[in-house]
N, C-alpha and C positions, 0 to 999 in steps of 0.2 A: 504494500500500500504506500502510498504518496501523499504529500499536503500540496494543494494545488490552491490557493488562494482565489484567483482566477482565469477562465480559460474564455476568450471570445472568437467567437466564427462568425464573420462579418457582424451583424447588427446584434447578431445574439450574444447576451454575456453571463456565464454561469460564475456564480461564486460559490467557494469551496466545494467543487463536484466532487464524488464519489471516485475515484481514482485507483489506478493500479500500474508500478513500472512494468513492461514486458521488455525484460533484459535478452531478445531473442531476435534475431530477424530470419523469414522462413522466405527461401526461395530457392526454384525448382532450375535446373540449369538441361541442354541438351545441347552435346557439341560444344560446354566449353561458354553456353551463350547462356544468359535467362529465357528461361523458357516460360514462368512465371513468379510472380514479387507480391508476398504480402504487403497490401500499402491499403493503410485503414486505420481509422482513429474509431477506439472503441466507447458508444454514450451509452449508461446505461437505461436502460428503462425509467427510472425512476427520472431520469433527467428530459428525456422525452416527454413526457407525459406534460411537464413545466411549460411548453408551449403550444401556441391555439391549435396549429395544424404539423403534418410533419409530412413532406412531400418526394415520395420515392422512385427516383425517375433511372431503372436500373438500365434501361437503352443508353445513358451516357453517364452510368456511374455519380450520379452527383442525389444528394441529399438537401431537402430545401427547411428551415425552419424558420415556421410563420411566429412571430414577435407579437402580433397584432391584427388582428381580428379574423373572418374565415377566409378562405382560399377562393379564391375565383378567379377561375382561368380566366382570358380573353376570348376562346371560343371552349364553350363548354361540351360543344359535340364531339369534340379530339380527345377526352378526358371520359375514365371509368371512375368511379367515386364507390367505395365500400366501407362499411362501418366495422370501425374499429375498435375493441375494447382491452380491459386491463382485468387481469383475471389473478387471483394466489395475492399472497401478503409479499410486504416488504422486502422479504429476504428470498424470496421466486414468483416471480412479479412474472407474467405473460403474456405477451399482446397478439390478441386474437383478432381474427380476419372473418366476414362475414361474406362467404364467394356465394355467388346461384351456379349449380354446378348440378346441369341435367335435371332443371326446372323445381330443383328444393337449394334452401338457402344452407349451407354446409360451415359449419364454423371450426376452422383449424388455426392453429397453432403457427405465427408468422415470426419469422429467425429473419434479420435485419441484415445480421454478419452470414446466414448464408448465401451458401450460390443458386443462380435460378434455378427453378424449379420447384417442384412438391413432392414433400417425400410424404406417404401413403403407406396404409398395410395394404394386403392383399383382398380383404373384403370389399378395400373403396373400389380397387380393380375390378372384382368382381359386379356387384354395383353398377358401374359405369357402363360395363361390359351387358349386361343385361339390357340395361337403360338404349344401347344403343344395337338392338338387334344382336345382340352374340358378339360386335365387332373387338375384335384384340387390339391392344396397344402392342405396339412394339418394342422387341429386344431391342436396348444396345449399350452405349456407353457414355458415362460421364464425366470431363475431368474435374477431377475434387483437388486443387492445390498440389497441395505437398502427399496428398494421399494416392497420387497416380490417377488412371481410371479405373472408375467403378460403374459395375454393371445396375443396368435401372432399364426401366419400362420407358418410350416416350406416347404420348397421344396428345392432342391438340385438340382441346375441351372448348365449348361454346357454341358462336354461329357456327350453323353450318357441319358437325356435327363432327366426331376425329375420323 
């Protein structure tokens, strides 16, 4: 743990956050070259929560945190909007995602630090799979960091059906 007095990212300004040093840096090399770089500053939950909105734009990597008041795009056609909650005490704090996923409202469990995707047991597969005439998701692979690849299912849930 840290004392960190305080920490601002652009408009935002936390004082005394919740902190931890990670005396490590994790990256994946092939041929000599990076192949990929842990680069992420870790908030936690509890600090999130502290402002109005919190906006996750994983197509270009970036993090938006709203200071003041609600979020409103410029064109709100461009933009999905789902309801967010905070679930467990203090010390395992949650934040839960509210997806329509094959016309029921499905509430999972949303990891900020991980990589895209959804990770599932095999009933939701199942599930899905019903929901969509017997249709399978597909084998194949994922790269998880420093973990290599790992094998996962993919499907492409929504319009127009996987």
């Amino acid at each position: 743990m840290c004392d960190l007095p305080e920490l601002r990212i652009g408009d935002a300004r936390m004082i005394h956050p919740n902190c931890g040093y990670l005396g490590m840096h994790w990256e994946v090399k092939f041929l000599c070259l990076p192949w990929w770089r842990q680069k992420a500053l870790l908030l936690g939950l509890r600090q999130l929560r502290e402002f109005s909105y919190v906006l996750f734009d994983n197509a270009n990597q970036e993090l938006e945190l709203g200071c003041d008041g609600r979020f409103c795009p410029e064109n709100a056609e461009q933009w999905m909007q789902y309801r967010l909650s905070y679930e467990g005490n203090s010390l395992q704090l949650k934040l839960m995602v509210e997806l329509p996923l094959e016309g029921e409202i499905t509430q999972i469990m949303f990891d900020s630090c991980g990589r895209y995707g959804m990770a599932v047991g095999d009933e939701f597969w199942e599930k899905l799979s019903r929901a969509n005439g017997g249709a399978a998701a597909k084998k194949g692979s994922v790269p998880m960091g420093f973990l290599g690849w790992l094998p996962c299912r993919k499907a492409r849930i929504g319009a127009g059906g996987w």
